[in-house]
N, C-alpha and C positions, 0 to 999 in steps of 0.2 A: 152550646158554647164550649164546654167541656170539651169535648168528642172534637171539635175542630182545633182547639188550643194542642188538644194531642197531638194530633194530625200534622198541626204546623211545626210541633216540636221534634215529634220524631223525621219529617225530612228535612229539617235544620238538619238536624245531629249526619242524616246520609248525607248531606253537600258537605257537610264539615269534613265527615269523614273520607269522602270521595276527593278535596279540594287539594290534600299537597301531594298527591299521588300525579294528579293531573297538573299541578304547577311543577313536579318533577324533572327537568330537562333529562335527556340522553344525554349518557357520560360521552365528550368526544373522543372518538377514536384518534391518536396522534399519527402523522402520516411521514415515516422517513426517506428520503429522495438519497437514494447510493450510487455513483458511480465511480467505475472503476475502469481500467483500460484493459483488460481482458475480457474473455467472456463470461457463463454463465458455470463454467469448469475453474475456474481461476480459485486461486489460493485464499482469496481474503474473507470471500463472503462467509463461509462455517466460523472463524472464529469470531467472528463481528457477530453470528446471531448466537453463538453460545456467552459472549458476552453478553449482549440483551437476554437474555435467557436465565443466566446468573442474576440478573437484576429483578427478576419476575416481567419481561415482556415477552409476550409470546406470539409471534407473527401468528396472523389472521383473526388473531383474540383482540388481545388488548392493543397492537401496534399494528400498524399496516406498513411497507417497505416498496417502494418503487425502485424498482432498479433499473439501470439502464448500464449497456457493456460497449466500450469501443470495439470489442474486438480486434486490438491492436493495430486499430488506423483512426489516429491523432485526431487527426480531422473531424470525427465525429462527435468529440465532445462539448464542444460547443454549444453545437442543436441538444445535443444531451441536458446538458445545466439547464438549457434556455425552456424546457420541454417540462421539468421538476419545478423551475421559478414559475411559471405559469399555473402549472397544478398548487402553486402556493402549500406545497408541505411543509409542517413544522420545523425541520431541522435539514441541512445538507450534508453527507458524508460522503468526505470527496480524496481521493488518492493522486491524481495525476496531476502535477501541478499546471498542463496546461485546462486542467479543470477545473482547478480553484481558483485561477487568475480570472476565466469566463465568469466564474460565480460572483468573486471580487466586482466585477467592471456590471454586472446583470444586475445584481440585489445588495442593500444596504440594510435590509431587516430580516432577513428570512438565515438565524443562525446557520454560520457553516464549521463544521469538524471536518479540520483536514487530517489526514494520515500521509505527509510528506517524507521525499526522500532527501530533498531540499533544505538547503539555511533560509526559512520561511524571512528571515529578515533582513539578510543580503539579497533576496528576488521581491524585496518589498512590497509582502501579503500582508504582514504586520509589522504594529511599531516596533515591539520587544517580545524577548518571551516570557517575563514577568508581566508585561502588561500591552495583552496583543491590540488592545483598541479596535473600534469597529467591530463588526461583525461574524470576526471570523477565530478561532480557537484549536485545539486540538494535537497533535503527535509530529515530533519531525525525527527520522528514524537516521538525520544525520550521514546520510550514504556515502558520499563524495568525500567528507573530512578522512572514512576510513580506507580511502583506495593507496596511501601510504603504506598503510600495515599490510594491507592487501598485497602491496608487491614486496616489502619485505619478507610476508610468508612462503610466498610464490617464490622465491630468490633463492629461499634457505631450503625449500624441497629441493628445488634442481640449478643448482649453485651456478653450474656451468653455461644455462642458460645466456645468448648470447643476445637476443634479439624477443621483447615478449610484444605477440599481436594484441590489440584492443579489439574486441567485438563489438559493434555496437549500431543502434540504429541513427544515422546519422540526419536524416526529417524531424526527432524527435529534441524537440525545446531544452527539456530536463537533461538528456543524454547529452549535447550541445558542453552543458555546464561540468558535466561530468568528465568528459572527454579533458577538457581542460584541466581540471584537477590532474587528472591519471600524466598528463601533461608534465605538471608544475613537480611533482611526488616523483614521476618516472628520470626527472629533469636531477632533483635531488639527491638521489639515489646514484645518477649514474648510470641508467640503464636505458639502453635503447629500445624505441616504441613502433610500432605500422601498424596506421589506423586499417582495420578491415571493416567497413563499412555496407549495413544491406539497409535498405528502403522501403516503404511499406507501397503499397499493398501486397507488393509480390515482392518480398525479401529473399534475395540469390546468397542461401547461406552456402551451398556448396561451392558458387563463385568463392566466395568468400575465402573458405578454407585452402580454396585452388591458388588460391594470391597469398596465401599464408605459406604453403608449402613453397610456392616460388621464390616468392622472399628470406625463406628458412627458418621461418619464424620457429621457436619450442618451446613456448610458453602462451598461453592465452588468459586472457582477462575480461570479463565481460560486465554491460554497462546494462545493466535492467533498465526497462521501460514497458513503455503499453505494446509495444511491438514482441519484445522480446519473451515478455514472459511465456508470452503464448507459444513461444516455440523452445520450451527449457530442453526438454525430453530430446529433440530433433538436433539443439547444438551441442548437447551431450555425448548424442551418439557419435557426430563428425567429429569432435575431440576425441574419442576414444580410436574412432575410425582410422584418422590420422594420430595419433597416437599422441598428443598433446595435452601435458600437464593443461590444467584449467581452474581459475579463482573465480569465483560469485557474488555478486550483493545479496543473496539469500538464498538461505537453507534449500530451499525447495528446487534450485538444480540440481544442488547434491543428492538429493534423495531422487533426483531421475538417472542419474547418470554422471554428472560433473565429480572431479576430485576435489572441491573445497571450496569452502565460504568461511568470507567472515562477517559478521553485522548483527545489526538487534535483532532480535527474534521477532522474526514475522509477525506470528499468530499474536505473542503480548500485544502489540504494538496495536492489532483491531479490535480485540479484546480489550481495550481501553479506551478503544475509541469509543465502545459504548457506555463507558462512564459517563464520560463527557453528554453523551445524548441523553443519559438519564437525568444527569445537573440539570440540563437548559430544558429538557419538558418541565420538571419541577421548579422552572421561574432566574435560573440563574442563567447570567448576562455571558455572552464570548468576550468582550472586553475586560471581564475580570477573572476569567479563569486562564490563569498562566500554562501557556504550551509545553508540555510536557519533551525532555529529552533523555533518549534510552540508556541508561544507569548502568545494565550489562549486555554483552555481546558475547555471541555464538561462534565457536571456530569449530565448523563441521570437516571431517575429513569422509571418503569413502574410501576405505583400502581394498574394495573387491575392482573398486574403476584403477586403483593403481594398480593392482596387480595387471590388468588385462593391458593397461599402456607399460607394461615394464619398467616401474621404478619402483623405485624402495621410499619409503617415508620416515628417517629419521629419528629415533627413539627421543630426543629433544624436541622435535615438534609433535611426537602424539604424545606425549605428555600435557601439553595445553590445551588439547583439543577437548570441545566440551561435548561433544558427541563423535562417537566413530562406527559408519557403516562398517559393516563385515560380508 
């Protein structure tokens, strides 16, 4: 009886010890759904994972990321969202507002982080930006409110400027809104506008420039989108080509080729988006994390693109500039 009382003691003691190993579940892997309206080259995605990165996530480790890129034609975001809401990943990180609107109208629980260029609350994504309600949270980089300052800087490089072109993709929703601004600000001002207009899938930007020179346009201004960014480098060059001063919604023409931007800084602005994903893995709600608006802005100049269009840049305006190519 001894010898079996053992027996039965010591495989107690191995079930005990084998039992919370095996009631253990796998930690779950959290799954985040990105998209963006460029491609897989586009500006956003490196600071968005150096963001998670800062936080201790580390794609293929602890986080997994689906991404999906319009390739700057609109139209495909849609199927995009609708393709992420399916896989049911834990968080949305979404850029293009006609892709937060699809997520908006798709899903009611599956948290979404926007990084808008949009007043998320005059295009009615949320209630406020203290208290976004629903499901949806995250960055609005404010674009449109600064296309004022935009042509005021633009005015005061080449004063003489008679007539400044709008660049812009005219299919695209956001732009649409944008145009209007540039509009209401150009109206303001006192300064006469011609929309030059390209289309996706096959955007005639030399057209474009061609209707710019006819009209005698000497100034240009361009209106970001899912379309456009993918072509920064390309309307860089036709600005310098035709030798046209050029203002930006972000840094990242300038540094292809454009003379100037003004706006929140890109990279902050994804870089915080992954705050935001780290809150809502860790249990907090989009309805009570107040949407964040960009606090400082970037006046980038390039003076090796001014030199090559012949003008000069004003020792009062590179004074303010918060970056200067050479």
């Amino acid at each position: 009886m001894a010898i079996k009382t053992i027996i039965v003691l010591l495989v107690g003691l191995a079930l005990a010890s084998v039992h919370p190993a095996q009631a253990q579940q796998p930690k779950k892997v959290p799954r985040i759904g990105f998209v963006v309206g460029t491609g897989p080259e586009g500006p956003n995605v490196p600071p968005f994972r150096r963001g998670l990165e800062d936080l201790g996530y580390f794609e293929g480790k602890n986080v997994l990321i689906e991404y999906r890129y319009a390739e700057g034609i609109e139209d495909r975001l849609p199927a995009s969202v609708a393709e992420l809401v399916q896989l049911n990943v834990d968080v949305l990180v979404i850029a293009p507002a006609r892709a937060i609107r699809a997520a908006k109208q798709m899903t009611k629980t599956i948290p979404i982080v926007m990084v808008t260029a949009v007043d998320p609350v005059a295009n009615g994504l949320i209630d406020s930006l203290a208290r976004p309600g629903g499901n949806i949270t995250g960055l609005t980089r404010l674009t449109a409110e600064l296309n004022g300052k935009r042509l005021e800087l633009l005015k005061e490089v080449v004063p003489r400027t008679s007539l400044f072109g709008v660049l812009w993709d005219a299919g695209g929703a956001g732009s649409v809104n944008s145009f209007k601004e540039i509009e209401i600000a150009a109206s303001a001002l006192k300064i006469p506008i011609r929309s030059l207009e390209v289309r996706s899938p096959k955007p005639d930007f030399e057209g474009a420039f061609q209707s710019a020179a006819k009209a005698r346009v000497t100034a240009i201004i361009t209106i970001t989108g899912a379309l456009m960014l993918g072509y920064s480098k390309r309307t860089a060059e036709l600005a310098i080509k035709n030798r046209l001063p050029s203002m930006y919604e972000r840094s990242s023409y300038v540094e292809a080729g454009g003379l100037m931007s003004y706006a929140a800084n890109d990279d902050e602005s994804f870089r915080r988006a992954a705050v935001y994903v780290d809150k809502i893995l860790k249990g907090a709600k989009p309805a009570d994390l107040p949407v964040e608006q960009p606090t400082k802005f970037e006046f980038v100049i390039n003076l090796k693109t001014a030199k090559q269009i012949g003008i000069t840049i004003p020792q009062s305006v590179l004074y303010r500039a918060d970056k200067v190519i050479k």
